[in-house]
C-alpha positions in Angstrom: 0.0 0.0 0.0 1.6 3.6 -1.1 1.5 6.4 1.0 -0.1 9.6 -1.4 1.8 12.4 -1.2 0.2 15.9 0.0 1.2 17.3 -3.6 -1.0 14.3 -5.4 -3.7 14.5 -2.8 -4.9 18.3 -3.7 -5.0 17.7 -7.3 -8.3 16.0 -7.5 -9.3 17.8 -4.2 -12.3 19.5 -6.3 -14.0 16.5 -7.3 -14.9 15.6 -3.3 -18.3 17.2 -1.3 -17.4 19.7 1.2 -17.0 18.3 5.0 -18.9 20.1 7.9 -18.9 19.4 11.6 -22.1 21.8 12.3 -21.1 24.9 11.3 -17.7 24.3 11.1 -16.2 23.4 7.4 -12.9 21.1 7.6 -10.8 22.8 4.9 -9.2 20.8 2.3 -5.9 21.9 3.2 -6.6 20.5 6.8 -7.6 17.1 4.9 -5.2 17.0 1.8 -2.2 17.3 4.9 -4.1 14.5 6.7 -4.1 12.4 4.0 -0.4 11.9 4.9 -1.1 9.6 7.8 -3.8 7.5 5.9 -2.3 5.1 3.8 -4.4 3.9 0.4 -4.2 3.1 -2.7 -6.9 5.2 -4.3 -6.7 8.9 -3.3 -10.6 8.7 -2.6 -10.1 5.9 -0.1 -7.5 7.9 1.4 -9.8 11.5 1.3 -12.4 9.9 3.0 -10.6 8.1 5.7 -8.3 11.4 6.3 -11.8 13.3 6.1 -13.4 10.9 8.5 -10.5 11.4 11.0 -10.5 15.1 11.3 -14.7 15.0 11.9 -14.5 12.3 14.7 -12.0 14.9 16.3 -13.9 18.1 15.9 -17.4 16.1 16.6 -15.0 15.4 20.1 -13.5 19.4 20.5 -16.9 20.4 19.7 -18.3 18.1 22.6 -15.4 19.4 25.2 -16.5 22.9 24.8 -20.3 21.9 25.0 -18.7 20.3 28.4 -17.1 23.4 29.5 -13.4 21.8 29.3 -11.8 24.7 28.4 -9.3 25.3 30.5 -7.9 21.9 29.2 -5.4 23.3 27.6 -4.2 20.3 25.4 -6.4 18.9 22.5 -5.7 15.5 23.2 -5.9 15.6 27.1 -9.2 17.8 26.1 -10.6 14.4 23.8 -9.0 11.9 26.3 -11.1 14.3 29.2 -14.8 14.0 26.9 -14.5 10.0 26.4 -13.9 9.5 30.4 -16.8 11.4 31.2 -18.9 10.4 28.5 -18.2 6.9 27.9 -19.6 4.4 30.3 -18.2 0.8 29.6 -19.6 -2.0 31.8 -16.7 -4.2 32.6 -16.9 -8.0 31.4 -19.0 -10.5 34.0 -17.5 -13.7 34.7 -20.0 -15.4 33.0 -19.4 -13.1 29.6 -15.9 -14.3 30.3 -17.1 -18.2 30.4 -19.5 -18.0 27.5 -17.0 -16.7 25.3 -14.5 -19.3 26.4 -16.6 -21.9 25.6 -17.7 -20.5 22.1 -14.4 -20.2 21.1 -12.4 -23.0 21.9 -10.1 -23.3 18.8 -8.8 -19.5 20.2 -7.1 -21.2 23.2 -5.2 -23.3 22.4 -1.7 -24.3 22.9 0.1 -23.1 19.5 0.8 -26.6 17.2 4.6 -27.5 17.2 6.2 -29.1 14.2 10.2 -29.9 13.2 10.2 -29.7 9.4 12.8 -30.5 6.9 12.2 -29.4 3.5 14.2 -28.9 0.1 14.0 -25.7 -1.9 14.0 -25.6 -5.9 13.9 -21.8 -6.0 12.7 -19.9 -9.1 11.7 -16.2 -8.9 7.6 -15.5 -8.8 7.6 -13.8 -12.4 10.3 -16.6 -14.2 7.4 -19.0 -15.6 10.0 -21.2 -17.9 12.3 -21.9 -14.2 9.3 -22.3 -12.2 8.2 -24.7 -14.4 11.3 -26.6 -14.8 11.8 -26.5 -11.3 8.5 -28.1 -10.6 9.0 -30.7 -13.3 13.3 -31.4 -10.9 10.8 -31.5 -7.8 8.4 -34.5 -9.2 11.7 -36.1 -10.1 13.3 -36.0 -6.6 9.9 -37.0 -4.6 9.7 -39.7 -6.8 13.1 -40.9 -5.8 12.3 -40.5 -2.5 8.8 -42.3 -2.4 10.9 -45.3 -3.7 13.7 -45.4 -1.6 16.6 -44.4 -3.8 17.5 -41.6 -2.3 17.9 -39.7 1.2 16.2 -36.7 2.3 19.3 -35.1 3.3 21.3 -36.0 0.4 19.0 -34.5 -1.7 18.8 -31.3 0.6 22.7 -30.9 0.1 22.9 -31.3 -3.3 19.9 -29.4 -4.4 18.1 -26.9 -1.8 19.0 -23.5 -2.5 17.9 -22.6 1.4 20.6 -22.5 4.2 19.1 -25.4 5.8 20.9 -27.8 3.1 23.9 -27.1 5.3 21.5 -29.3 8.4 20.0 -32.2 5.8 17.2 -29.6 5.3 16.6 -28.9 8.5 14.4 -26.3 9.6 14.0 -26.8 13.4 10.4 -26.3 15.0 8.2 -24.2 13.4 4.8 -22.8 14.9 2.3 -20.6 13.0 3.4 -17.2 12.3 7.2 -18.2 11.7 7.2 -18.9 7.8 5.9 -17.3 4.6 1.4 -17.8 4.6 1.4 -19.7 1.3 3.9 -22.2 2.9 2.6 -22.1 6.6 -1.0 -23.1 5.6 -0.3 -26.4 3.8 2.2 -27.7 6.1 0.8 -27.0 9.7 -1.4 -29.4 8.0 0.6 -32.1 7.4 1.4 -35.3 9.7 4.9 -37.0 10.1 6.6 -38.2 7.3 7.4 -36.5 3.6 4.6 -35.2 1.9 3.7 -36.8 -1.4 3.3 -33.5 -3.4 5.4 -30.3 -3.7 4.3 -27.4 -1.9 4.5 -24.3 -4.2 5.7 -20.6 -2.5 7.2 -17.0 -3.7 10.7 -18.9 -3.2 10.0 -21.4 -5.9 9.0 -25.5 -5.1 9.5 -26.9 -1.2 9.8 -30.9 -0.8 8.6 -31.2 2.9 8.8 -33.5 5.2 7.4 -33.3 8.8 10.4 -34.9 11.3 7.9 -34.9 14.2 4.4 -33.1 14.8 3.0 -32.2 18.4 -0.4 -30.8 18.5 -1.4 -27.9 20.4 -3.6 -28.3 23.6 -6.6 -26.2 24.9 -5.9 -23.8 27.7 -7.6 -23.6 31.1 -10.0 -21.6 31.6 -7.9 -19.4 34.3 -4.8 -18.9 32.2 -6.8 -17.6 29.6 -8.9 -15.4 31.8 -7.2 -11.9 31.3 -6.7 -12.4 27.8 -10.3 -13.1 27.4 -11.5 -10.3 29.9 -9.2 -7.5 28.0 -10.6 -8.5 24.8 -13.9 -8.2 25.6 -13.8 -4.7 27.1 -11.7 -3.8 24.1 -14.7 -5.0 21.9 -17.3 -3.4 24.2 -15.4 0.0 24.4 -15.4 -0.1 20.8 -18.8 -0.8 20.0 -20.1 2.1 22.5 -17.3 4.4 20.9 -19.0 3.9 17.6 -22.5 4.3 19.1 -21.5 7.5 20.9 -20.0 9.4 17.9 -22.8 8.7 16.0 -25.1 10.3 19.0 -22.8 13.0 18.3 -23.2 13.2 15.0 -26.9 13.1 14.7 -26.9 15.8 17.5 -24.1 18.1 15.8 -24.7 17.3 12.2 -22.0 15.9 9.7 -22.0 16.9 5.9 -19.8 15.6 3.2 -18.4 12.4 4.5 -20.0 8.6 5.5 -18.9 8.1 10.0 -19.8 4.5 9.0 -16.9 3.0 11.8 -15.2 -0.2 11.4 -14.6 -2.3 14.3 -11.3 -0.8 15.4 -10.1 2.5 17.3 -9.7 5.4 15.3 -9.0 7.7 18.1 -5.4 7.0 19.3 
């Protein structure tokens, strides 16, 4: 995702409504410089989200001086000063706590260990011809495996192009989050032994082979507690956030620009 440039951003500036937070108009300066911190690909995308930014924070200045904070000096101690008073979150029960546990238990659960060996035939993403010869060297090599005429690590050495050749194609233990998606998926999959078909990445062909697999466990209830209790009131603070600045909105009156929220903070 590129970052647009204040220069690009107040080119097509007159083709966008004009924004107003009751009778206060957010200049397009004011949005074309926010528009820096809002990255996107299309400059409308990144109009509206800067646009949406500055209106949450004068619906929330607006609300501050309605609520006589004044004398707070600050803008952001002024905003921070509006959503204490004005925000009332109800703090997760235990039994939210429970409930959620229980509808969730693939969430907590003891992350899946696995030691992997594997072989790389690299070829670059864009180089069809290599990629496709490489494929054809990978069938070749499983085969010779599958039928015993070959080792695993004999193969690693002589053809991997990954550092691992130097350990028989060792990678260690993996868990999920530690390798490239498109190679992560299919293999945290996998049980022990080497896998009958090549596994296909932005590094070119991988021959795997699971060394030893240990499956991840479900959590108590108690370790997971604070996790779940946090989460909740993050998703709860959220979802009254959203409510209230439409209140405020409604009340104050927005022009030019959709306060449709998604379900994340956009108050820092």
């Amino acid at each position: 995702m590129q970052l647009i440039p204040v220069g690009d951003a107040e080119k097509p500036r007159n083709q966008f409504p004009p924004v107003t937070v009751g009778d206060t108009l957010i200049g397009e300066d004011d949005i074309a410089r926010e528009m820096q911190h809002h990255p996107a690909e299309e400059v409308a995308e990144a109009w509206h989200e800067a646009a949406r930014s500055l209106v949450i924070r004068e619906l929330l200045l607006q609300q501050a001086q309605r609520l006589g904070l004044q004398d707070v000096v600050d803008e952001e101690d002024r905003i921070a000063r509006v959503l204490e008073l004005e925000l009332h979150v109800p703090d997760p029960t235990e039994q939210d706590c429970e409930r959620f546990y229980a509808a969730n238990p693939a969430r907590f659960r003891s992350p899946t260990l696995m030691a992997v060996s594997h072989i790389l035939l690299a070829a670059a993403p864009d180089d069809v011809q290599e990629r496709m010869r490489q494929e054809e060297a990978g069938h070749q090599l499983l085969t010779s495996l599958i039928e015993g005429r070959a080792r695993f690590a004999d193969l690693a050495k002589q053809y991997s192009a990954c550092e691992s050749r130097h350990q028989g194609g060792s990678l260690g233990q993996i868990s999920k989050g530690q390798t490239v998606e498109e190679f992560e998926r299919p293999v945290l999959a996998l049980q022990e032994g080497l896998h009958p078909e090549l596994i296909e990445s932005r590094y070119g062909w991988h021959l795997v082979r699971v060394d030893q697999r240990i499956d991840g466990e479900e959590l108590p209830y108690e370790y997971v507690k604070p996790q779940i209790r946090q989460y909740l009131s993050e998703s709860v603070t959220r979802r009254a956030f959203r409510q209230y600045l439409q209140v405020l909105a409604v009340e104050t009156g927005v022009e030019g620009v959709d306060l449709e929220l998604p379900d994340s903070p956009l108050m820092q």
